[in-house]
Wavefront OBJ file of the C-alpha trace (Angstrom):
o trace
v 0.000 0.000 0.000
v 1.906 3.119 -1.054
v 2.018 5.798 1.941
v 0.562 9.502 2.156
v 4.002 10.911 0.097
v 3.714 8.339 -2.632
v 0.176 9.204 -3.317
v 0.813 13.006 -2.901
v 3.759 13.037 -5.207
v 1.070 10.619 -7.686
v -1.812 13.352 -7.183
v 0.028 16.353 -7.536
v -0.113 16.971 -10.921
v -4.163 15.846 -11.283
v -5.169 17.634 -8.025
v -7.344 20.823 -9.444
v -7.620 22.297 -6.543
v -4.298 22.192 -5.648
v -3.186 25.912 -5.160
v -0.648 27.103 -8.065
v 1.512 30.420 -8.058
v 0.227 33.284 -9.337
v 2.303 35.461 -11.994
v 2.686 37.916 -9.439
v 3.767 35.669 -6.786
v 6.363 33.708 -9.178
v 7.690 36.880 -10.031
v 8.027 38.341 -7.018
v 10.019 35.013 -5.918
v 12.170 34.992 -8.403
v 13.600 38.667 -7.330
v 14.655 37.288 -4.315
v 18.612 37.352 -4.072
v 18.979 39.444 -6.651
v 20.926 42.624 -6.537
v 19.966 44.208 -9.577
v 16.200 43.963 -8.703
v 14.281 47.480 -8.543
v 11.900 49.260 -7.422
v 10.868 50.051 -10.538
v 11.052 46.255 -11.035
v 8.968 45.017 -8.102
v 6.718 47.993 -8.510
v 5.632 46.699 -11.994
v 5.455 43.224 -11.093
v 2.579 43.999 -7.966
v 0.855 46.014 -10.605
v 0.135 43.728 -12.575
v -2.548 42.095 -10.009
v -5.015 45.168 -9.242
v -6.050 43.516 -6.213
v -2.806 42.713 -5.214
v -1.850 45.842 -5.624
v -4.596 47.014 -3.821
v -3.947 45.520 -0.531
v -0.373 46.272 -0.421
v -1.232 49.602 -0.357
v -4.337 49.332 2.613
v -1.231 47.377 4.572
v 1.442 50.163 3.613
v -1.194 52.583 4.963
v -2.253 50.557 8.037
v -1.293 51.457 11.650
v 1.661 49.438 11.753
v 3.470 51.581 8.940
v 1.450 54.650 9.813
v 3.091 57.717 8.500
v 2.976 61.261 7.527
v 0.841 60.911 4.966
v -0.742 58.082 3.151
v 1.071 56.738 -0.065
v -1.370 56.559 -3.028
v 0.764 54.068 -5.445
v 3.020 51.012 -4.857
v 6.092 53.364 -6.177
v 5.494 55.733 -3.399
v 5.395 52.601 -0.590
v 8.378 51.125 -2.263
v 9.984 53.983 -1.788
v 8.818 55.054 2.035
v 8.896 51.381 3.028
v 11.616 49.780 1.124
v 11.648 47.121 -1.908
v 12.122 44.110 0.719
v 9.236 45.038 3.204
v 6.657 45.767 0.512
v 7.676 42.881 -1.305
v 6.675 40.464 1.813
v 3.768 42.519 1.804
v 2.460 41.713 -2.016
v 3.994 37.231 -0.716
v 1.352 37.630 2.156
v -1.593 39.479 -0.401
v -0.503 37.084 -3.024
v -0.476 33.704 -0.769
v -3.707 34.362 1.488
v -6.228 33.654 -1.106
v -3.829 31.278 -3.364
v -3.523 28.948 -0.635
v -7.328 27.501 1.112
v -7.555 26.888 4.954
v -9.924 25.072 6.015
v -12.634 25.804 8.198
v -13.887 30.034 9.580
v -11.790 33.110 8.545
v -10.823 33.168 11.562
v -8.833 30.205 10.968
v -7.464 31.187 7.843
v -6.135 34.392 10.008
v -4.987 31.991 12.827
v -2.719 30.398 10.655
v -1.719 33.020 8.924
v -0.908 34.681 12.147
v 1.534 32.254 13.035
v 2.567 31.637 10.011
v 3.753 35.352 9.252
v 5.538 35.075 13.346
v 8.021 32.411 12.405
v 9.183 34.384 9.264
v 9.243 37.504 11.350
v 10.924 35.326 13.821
v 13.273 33.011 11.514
v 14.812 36.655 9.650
v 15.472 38.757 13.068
v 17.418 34.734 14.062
v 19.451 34.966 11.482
v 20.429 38.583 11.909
v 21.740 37.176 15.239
v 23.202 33.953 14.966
v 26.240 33.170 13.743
v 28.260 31.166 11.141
v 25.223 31.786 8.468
v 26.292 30.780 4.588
v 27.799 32.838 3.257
v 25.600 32.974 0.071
v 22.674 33.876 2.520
v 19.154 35.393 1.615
v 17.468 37.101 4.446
v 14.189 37.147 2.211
v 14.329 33.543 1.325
v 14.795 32.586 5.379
v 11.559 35.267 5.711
v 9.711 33.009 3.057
v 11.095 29.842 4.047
v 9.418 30.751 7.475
v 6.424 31.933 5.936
v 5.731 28.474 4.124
v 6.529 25.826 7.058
v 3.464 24.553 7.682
v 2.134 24.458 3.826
v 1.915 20.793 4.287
v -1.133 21.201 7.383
v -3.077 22.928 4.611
v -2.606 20.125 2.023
v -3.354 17.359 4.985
v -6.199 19.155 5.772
v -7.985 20.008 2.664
v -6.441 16.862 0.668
v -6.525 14.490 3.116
v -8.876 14.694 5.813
v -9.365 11.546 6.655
v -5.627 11.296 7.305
v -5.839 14.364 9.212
v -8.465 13.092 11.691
v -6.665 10.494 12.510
v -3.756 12.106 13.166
v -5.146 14.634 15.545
v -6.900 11.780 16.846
v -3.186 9.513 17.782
v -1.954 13.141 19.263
v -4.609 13.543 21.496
v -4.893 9.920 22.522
v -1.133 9.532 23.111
v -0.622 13.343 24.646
v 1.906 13.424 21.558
v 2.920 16.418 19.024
v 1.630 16.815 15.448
v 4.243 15.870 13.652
v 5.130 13.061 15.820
v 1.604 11.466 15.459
v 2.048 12.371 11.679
v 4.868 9.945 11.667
v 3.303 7.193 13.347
v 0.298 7.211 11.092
v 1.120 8.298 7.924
v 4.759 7.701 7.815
v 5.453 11.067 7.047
v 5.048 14.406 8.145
v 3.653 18.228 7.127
v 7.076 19.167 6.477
v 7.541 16.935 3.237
v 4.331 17.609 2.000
v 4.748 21.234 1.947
v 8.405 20.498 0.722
v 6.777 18.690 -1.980
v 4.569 21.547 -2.976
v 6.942 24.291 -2.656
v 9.463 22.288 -5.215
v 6.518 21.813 -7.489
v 6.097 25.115 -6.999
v 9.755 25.834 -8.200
v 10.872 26.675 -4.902
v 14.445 27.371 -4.421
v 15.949 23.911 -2.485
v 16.959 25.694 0.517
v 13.734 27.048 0.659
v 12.297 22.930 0.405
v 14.761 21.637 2.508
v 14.072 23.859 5.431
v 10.539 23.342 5.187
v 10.863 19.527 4.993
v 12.654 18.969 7.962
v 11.301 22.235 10.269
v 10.364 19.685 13.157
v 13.411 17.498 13.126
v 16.161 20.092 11.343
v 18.858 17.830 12.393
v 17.739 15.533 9.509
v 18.665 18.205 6.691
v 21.638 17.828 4.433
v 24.658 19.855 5.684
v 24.081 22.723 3.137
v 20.730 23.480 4.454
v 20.946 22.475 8.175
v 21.530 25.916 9.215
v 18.579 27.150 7.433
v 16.627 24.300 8.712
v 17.610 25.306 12.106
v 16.360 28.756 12.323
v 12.811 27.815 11.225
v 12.785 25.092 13.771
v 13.709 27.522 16.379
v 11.499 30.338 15.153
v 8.429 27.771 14.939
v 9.644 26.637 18.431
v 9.916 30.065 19.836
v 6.412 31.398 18.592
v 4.312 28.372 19.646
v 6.046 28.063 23.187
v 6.138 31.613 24.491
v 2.379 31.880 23.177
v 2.829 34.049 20.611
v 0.810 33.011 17.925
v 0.673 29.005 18.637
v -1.135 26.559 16.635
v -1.699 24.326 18.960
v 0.670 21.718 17.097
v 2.659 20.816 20.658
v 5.795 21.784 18.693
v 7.824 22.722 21.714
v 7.202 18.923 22.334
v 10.078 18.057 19.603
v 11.960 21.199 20.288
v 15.363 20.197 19.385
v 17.808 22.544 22.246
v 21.137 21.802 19.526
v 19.171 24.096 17.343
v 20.480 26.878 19.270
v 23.963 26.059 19.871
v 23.968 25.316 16.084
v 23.297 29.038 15.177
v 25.980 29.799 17.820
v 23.184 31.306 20.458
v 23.088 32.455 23.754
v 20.390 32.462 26.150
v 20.119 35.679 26.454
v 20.261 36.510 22.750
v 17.655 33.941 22.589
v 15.721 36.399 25.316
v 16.283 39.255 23.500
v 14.851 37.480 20.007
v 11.886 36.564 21.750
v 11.066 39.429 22.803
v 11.775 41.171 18.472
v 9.404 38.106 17.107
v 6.598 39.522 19.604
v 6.786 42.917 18.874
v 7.216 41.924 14.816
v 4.349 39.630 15.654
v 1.728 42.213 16.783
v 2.497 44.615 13.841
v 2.189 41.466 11.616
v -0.729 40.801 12.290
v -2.498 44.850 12.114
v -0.893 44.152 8.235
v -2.859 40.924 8.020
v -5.820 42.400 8.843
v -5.436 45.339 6.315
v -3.870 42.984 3.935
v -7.201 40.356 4.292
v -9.752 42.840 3.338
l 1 2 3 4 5 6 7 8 9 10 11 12 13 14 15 16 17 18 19 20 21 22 23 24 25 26 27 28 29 30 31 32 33 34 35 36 37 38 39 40 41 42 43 44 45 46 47 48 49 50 51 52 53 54 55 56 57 58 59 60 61 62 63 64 65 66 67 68 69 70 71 72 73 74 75 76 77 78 79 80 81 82 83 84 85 86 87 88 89 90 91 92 93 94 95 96 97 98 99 100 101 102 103 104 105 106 107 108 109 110 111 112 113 114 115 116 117 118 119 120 121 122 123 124 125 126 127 128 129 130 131 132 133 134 135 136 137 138 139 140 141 142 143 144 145 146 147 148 149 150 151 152 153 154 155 156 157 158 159 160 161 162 163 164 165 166 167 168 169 170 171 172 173 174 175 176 177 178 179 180 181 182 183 184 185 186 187 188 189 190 191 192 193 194 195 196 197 198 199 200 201 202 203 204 205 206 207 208 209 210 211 212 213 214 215 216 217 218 219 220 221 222 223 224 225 226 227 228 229 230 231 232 233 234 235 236 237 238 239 240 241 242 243 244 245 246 247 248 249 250 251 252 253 254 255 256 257 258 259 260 261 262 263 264 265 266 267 268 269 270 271 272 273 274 275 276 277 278 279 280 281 282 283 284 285 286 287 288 289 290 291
């Protein structure tokens, strides 16, 4: 009987529903590490989505970029904001409707919530830690972060059967998520949303660290530190409550993740205490972003 990643990697090109990338958001992706990128360049690109464009703007203008005077066009917030911070802005826009949650909008904001935490929280750890490659994107660890738990929403809207019981074995055996994942599926969120994002064309950094988020000592060398700081960022924003999905992540939390990005306690403290405060204004931009 061929297990839940056989059949995914079978269905993947016949599932219909199965969210694909927008222009826009394939665009906007493929600026990423580039030098010679523009505004000029990234301006054009959100334009050519209207509504896209649209709610980049209601989020430049919302209270947590509140400034002298609202910004009528996405050249102006490029240019008051910066290329990288209204580029996450048009990922988020972009990615909120692309990708289905199931259930309220209120859980569709939940997740987002947390998701847009652990790439708030995964950039400002890799602005601290040390020994990063030296070939390292802080916008690819943002989206890398932003992506993690891609594979809940294919479980969950794919698979729900699988999903039930999963959430079923966690409660039964007081277990994490991923952990019951792997006892009943053989496999876990983190390779199907690898799966997606490299059928999505996703850089393999990008895959890798999304693959292995729960157990980052599993990633190949090139990618473990990578792997690491989403770990820790997913471990960080679920444990100190600040925007948990109830996975019981901090279950699996792996403590080497921190001496692998060369971390103290207090600089682990002092992180914290960034992803909250990135956290909150996150998620006044989600709302304004949402509408």
């Amino acid at each position: 009987m061929p297990t839940l990643t056989e059949r995914f990697v079978a269905d993947i090109e016949g599932l219909s529903d199965l969210p694909s990338l927008s222009p826009v958001l394939a665009h906007l992706i493929a600026t990423l590490g580039r030098e010679d990128a523009s505004v000029a360049d990234v301006a054009a690109i959100i334009r050519q989505d209207p509504v896209i464009a649209a709610r980049v703007l209601r989020a430049a203008n919302s209270a947590a970029y509140i400034g002298r005077s609202p910004v009528s066009s996405i050249r102006d917030a490029l240019l008051r904001l910066g290329l990288a911070r209204i580029r996450r802005l048009a990922l988020v826009a972009s990615l909120y409707d692309a990708v289905p949650v199931r259930g309220t909008r209120a859980a569709r904001e939940i997740f987002w919530r947390h998701s847009l935490a652990v790439a708030h929280g995964s950039e400002i750890i890799a602005r601290h830690a040390i020994a990063a490659p030296d070939d390292l994107d802080p916008e690819s660890i943002f989206l890398a972060g932003l992506l993690h738990d891609l594979g809940l929403l294919v479980l969950e809207s794919h698979y729900p059967k699988e999903a039930s019981a999963v959430k079923s074995y966690a409660e039964a055996k007081g277990v994490a998520l991923c952990l019951a994942e792997l006892e009943v599926l053989q496999t876990d969120h983190g390779e199907l949303g690898a799966l997606l994002a490299t059928h999505w064309t996703m850089p393999e950094s990008i895959a890798s660290a999304i693959r292995v988020h729960h157990r980052f000592e599993l990633a190949p060398a090139e990618y473990r530190w990578n792997a690491a700081v989403i770990h820790l960022a997913d471990t960080l924003v679920s444990q100190e409550e600040i925007a948990d999905l109830n996975e019981g992540s901090s279950v699996v939390f792996e403590s080497s993740a921190v001496e692998a990005l060369g971390l103290f306690p207090e600089t682990v403290m002092q992180i914290t205490e960034e992803t909250r405060a990135e956290a909150r204004k996150a998620a006044v931009v989600l709302n304004a972003s949402s509408v």
